[in-house]
C-alpha positions as CSV (number, residue, x, y, z in Angstrom):
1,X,165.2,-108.0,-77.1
2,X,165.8,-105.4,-74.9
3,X,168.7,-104.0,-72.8
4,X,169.6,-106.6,-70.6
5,X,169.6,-104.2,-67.4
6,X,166.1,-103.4,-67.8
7,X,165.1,-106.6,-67.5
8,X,167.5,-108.7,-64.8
9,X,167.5,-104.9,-62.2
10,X,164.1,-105.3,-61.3
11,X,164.9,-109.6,-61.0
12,X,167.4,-108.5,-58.5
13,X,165.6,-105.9,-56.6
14,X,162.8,-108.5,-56.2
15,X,164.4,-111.5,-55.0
16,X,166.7,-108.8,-52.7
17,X,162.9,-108.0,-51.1
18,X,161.1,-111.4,-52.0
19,X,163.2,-113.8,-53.2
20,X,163.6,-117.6,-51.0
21,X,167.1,-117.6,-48.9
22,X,166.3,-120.4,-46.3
23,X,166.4,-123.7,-48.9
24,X,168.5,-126.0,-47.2
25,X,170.7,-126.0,-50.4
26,X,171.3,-122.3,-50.0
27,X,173.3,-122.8,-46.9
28,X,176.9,-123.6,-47.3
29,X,177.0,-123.4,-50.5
30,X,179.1,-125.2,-52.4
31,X,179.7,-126.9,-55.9
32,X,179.1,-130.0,-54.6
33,X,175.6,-128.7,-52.8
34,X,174.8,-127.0,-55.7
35,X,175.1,-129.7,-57.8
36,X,172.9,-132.2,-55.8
37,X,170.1,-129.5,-55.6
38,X,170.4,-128.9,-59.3
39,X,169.7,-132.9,-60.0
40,X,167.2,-133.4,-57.7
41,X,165.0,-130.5,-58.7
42,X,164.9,-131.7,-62.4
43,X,161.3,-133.3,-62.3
44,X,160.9,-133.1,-58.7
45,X,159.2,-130.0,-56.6
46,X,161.2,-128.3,-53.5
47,X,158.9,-129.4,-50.9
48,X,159.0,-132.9,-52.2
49,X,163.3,-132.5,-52.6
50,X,163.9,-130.8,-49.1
51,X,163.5,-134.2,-47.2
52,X,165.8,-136.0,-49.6
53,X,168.3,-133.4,-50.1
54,X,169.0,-133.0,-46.1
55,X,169.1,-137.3,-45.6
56,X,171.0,-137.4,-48.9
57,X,174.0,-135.1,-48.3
58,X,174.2,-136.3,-44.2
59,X,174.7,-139.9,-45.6
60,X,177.1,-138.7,-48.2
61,X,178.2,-135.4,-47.3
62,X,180.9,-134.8,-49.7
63,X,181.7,-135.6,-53.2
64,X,184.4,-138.1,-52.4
65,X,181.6,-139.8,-49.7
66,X,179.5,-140.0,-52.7
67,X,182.2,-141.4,-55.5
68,X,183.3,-143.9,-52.4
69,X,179.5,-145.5,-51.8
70,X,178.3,-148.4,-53.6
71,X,175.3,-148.0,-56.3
72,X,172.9,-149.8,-53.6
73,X,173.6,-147.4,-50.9
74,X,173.3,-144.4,-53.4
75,X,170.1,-145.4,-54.8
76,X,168.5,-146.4,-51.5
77,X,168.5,-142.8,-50.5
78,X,167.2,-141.9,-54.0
79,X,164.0,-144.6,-52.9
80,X,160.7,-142.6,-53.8
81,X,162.3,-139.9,-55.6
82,X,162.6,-141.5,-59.3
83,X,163.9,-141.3,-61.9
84,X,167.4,-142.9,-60.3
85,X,169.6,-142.2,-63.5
86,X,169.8,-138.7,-62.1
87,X,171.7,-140.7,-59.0
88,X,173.5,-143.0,-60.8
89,X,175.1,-140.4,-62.9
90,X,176.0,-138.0,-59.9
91,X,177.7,-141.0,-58.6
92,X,179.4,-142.3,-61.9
93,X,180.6,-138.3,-62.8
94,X,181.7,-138.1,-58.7
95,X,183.9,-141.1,-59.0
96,X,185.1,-139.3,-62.1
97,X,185.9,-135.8,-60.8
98,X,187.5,-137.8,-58.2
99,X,189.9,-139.7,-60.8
100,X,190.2,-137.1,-63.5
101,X,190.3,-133.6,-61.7
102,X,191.6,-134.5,-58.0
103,X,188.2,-134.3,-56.2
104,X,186.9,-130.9,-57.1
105,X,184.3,-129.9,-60.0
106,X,186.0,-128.3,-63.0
107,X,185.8,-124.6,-63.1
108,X,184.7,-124.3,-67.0
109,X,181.3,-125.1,-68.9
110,X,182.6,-127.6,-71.4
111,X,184.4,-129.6,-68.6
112,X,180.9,-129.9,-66.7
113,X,178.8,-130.9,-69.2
114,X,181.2,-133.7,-70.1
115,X,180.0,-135.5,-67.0
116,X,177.2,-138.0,-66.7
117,X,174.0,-136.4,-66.3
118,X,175.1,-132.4,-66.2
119,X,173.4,-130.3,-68.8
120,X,174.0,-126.3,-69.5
121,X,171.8,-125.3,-67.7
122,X,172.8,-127.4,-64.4
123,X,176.5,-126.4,-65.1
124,X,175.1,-122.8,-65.4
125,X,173.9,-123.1,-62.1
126,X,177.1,-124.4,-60.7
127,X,179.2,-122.1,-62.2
128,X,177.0,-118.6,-61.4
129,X,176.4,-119.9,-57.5
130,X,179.0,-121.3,-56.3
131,X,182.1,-119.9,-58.2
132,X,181.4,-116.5,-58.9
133,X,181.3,-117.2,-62.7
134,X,179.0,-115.6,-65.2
135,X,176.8,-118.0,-66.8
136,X,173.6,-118.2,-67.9
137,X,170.6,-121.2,-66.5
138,X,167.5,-122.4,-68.8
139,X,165.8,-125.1,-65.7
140,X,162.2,-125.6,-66.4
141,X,160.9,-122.3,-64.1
142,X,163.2,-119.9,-66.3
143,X,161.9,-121.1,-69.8
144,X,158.1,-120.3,-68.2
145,X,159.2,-116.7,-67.2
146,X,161.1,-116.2,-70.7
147,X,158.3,-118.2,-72.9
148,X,155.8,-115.2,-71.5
149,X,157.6,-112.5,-71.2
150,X,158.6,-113.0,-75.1
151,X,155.5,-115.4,-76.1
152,X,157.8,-117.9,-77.4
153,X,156.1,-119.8,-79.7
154,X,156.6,-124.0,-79.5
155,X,157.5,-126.5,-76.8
156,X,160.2,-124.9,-75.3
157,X,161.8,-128.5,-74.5
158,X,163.5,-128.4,-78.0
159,X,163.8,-126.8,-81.8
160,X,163.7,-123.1,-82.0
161,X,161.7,-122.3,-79.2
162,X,164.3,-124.0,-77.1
163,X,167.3,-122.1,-79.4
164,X,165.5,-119.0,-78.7
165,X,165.1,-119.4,-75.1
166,X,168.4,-120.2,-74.5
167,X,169.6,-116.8,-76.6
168,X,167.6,-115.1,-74.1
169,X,168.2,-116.4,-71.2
170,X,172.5,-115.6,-72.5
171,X,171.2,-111.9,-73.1
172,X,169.8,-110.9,-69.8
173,X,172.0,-112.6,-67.8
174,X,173.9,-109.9,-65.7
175,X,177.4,-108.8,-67.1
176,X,180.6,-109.4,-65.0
177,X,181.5,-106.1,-63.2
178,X,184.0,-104.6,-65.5
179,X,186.4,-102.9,-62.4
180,X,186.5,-106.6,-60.9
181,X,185.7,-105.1,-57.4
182,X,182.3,-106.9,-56.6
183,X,181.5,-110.4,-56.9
184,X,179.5,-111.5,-60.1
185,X,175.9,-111.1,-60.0
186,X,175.4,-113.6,-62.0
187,X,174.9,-116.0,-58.9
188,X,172.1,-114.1,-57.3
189,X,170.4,-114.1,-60.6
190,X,170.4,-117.7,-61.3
191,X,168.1,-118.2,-57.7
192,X,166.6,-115.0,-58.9
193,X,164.9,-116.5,-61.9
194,X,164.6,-119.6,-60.2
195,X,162.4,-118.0,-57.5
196,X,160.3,-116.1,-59.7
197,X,159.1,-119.0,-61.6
198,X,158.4,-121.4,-58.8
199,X,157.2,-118.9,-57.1
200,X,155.1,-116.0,-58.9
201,X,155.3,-117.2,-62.9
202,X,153.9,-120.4,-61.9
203,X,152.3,-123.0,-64.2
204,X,148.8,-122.2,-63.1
205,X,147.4,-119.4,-61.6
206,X,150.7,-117.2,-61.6
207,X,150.7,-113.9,-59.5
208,X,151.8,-111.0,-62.5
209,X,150.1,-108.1,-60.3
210,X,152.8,-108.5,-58.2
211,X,155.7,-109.8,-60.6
212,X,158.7,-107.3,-61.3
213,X,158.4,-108.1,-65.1
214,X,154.8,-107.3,-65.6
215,X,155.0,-104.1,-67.1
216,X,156.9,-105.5,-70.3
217,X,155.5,-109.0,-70.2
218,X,154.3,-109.7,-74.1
219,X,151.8,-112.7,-72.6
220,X,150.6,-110.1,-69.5
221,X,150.0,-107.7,-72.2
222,X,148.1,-109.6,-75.1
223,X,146.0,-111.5,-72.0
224,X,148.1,-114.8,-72.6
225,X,149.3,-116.0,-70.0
226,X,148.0,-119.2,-69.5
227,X,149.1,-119.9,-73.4
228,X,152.7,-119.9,-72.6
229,X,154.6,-121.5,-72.7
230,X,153.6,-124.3,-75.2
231,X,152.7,-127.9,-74.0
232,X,154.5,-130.9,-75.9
233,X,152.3,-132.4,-78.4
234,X,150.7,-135.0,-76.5
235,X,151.0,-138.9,-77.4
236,X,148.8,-141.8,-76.4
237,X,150.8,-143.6,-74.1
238,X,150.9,-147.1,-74.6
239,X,149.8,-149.8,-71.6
240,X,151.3,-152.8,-70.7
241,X,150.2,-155.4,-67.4
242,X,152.2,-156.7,-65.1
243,X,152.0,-159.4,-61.9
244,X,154.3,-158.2,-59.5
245,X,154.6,-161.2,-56.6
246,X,155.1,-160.5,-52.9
247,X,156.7,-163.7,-51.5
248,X,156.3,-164.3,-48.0
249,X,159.0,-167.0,-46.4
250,X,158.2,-168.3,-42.9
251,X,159.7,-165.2,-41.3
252,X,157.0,-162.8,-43.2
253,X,160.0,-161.5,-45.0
254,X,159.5,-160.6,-49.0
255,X,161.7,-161.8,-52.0
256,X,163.4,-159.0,-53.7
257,X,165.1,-159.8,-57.4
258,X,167.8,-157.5,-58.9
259,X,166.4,-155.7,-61.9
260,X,169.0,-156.3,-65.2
261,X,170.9,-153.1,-66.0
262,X,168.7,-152.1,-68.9
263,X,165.6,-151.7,-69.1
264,X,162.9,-149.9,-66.3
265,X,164.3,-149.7,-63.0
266,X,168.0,-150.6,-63.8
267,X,169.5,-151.7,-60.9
268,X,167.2,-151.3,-58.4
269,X,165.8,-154.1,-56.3
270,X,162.4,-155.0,-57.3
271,X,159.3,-157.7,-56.6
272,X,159.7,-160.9,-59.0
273,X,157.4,-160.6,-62.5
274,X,155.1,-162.8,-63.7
275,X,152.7,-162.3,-67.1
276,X,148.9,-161.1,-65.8
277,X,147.1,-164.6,-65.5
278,X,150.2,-167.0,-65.3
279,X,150.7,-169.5,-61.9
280,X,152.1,-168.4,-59.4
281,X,152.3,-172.0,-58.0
282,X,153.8,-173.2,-61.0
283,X,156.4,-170.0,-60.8
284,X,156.7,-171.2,-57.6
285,X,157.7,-175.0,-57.9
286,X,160.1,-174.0,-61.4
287,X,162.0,-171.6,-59.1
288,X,162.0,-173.2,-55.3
289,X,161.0,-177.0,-56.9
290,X,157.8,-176.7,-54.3
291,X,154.7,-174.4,-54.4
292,X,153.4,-171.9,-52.5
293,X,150.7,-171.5,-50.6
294,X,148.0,-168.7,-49.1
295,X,148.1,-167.5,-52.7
296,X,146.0,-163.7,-52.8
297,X,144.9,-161.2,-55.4
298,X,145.1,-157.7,-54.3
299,X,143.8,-154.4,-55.8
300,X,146.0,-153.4,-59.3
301,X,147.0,-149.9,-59.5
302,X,148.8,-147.9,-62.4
303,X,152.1,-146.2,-62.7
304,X,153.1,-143.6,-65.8
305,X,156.4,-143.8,-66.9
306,X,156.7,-141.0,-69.2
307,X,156.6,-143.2,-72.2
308,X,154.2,-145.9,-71.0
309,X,151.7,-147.0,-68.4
310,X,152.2,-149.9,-66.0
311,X,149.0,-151.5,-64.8
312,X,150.6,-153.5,-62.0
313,X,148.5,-156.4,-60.3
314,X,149.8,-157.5,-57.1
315,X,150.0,-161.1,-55.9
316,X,150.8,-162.2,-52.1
317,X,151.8,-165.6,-51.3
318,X,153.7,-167.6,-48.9
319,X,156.8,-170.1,-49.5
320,X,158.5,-172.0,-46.5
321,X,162.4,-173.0,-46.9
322,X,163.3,-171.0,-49.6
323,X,166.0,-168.5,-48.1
324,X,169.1,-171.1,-48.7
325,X,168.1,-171.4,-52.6
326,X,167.6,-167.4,-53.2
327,X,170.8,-166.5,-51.1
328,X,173.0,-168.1,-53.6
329,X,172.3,-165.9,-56.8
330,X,173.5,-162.5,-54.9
331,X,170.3,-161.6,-57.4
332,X,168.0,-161.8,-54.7
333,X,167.1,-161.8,-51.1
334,X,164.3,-161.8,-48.8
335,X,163.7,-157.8,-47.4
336,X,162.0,-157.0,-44.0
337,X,160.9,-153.8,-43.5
338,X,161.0,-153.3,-40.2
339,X,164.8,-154.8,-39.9
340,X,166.4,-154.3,-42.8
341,X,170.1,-156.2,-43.1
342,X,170.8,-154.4,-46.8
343,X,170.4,-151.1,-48.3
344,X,168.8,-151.4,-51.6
345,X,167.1,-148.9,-54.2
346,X,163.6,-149.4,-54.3
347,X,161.0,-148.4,-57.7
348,X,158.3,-146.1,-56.2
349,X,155.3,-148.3,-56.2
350,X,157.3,-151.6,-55.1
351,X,158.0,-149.7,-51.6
352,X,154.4,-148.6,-52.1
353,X,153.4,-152.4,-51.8
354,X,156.2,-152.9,-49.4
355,X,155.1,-150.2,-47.2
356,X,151.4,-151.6,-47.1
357,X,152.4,-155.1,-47.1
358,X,154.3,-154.3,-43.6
359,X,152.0,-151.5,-41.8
């Protein structure tokens, strides 16, 4: 590898010229910020993350609002975003900070990572941002820049492409100032890389004419760019079919059950299940002891978990007098859309349904 200046100057002098400083989670920065914005960009674009980010820290502005709210309130401002185990443990390691180290996020590496759902690379992004610190980031945007510029061979998700990645990404990452007069760069670096790969070293069709690295890119050089880096080998996800059922009482409002705490969707509040083909007048009368009526088939659609595909096949129906009978589980209750009396975390395509269900 080379000398690290060479490489992180002209990632400076870009991003100084270039580089995003209007992302809502560049404003006021903070751990806490930081931290949010870190989580909810694993998996998840900035456009799509904006939106959520600005409702998510007005409703819980602070760590201590978040360690304070219940797991409901939390994950009904995740809704639509997925996977919610990045919520659940922001709130489970907020309500620990909050215990364990008086309400702030600890200052070292080792302490960060021991919370729930904070890798290196997150608590690299914490530390460099908002606390001055030297430390080095790997997110998703920084392996693509590194995997070219070195043609990293492998997935860079794990093994030795992902120990070599993360040997590089320690290397170039800017020294601390040695008089201890100016700040770290450190922080500006982090965004640095950030920016250039969401924004030039993209995926497909990346912009190296105009990318400060170009001149010693190995992939720019050899014409293999769109080689690197390295897709996961691929696996034939398996299917399985589900009947979700949208059950209507007299008021048009729609049964909700509370999904068990392992499993898909742990947690959240989801449409009752039935096996593809079963009665749902028979489901019906075993639950409520009386059927339902108005019974409807309506178009099935597919979600992709990352290990799996759902084929989902709604049902609509309507039962009259059920409310009394569901209300007593605290495992259920019947949602309206328009007026809802409870916040609850929803799986993407159950609001999907919900939201067509109610238009």
């Amino acid at each position: 590898m080379q000398s690290p200046a060479l490489f992180y100057q002209p990632v400076l002098q870009w991003h100084h010229e270039h580089g995003r400083t209007s992302l809502p989670w560049q404003q006021d920065i903070s751990p806490y910020r930081v931290w949010l914005s870190e989580i909810m960009l694993q998996q998840t674009r900035v456009e799509t993350a904006i939106p959520y980010f600005l409702n998510f820290i007005q409703q819980f502005p602070t760590l201590q609002a978040l360690a304070g709210a219940s797991e409901d309130q939390v994950l009904h401002h995740w809704t639509g975003l997925g996977y919610y185990n990045r919520a659940r443990n922001m709130r489970r390691a907020a309500q620990h900070v909050v215990e364990q180290h008086e309400g702030a996020l600890p200052e070292t590496l080792d302490e960060l990572v021991a919370l729930p759902g904070i890798g290196r690379s997150t608590a690299g992004a914490i530390l460099s941002i908002s606390m001055n610190q030297r430390a080095a980031i790997l997110d998703g945007n920084v392996k693509r820049v590194l995997a070219r510029y070195h043609r990293v061979e492998g997935w860079p998700g794990g093994g030795k492409a992902l120990k070599a990645l993360w040997e590089m990404a320690e290397h170039y990452t800017p020294p601390e100032p040695t008089d201890g007069s100016e700040p770290s760069p450190s922080g500006r670096y982090s965004q640095a890389m950030m920016d250039l790969g969401a924004t030039l070293c993209t995926r497909h069709k990346p912009q190296c004419q105009i990318c400060p690295l170009a001149k010693q890119c190995e992939a720019l050089q050899f014409d293999e760019v769109a080689l690197y880096p390295q897709p996961k080998p691929r696996k034939v996800l398996p299917v399985k079919e589900i009947q979700f059922l949208l059950l209507s009482n007299a008021e048009g409002d729609i049964l909700l059950d509370k999904r068990p705490a392992v499993g898909i969707w742990p947690g959240l509040w989801s449409l009752p299940e039935l096996p593809v083909g079963s009665s749902v007048e028979q489901y019906c009368l075993e639950r409520f002891g009386k059927g339902a009526s108005a019974v409807q088939e309506g178009k099935p659609f597919t979600h992709t978990f990352s290990h799996f595909k759902l084929n989902i096949h709604p049902v609509a129906a309507l039962i009259e007098n059920a409310s009394a009978h569901v209300m007593e589980s605290e495992q259920s209750f019947w949602y309206n859309h328009h007026q809802p009396t409870k916040q609850a975390g929803l799986p993407a395509p159950v609001k999907k349904l919900l939201l067509k269900h109610f238009e």
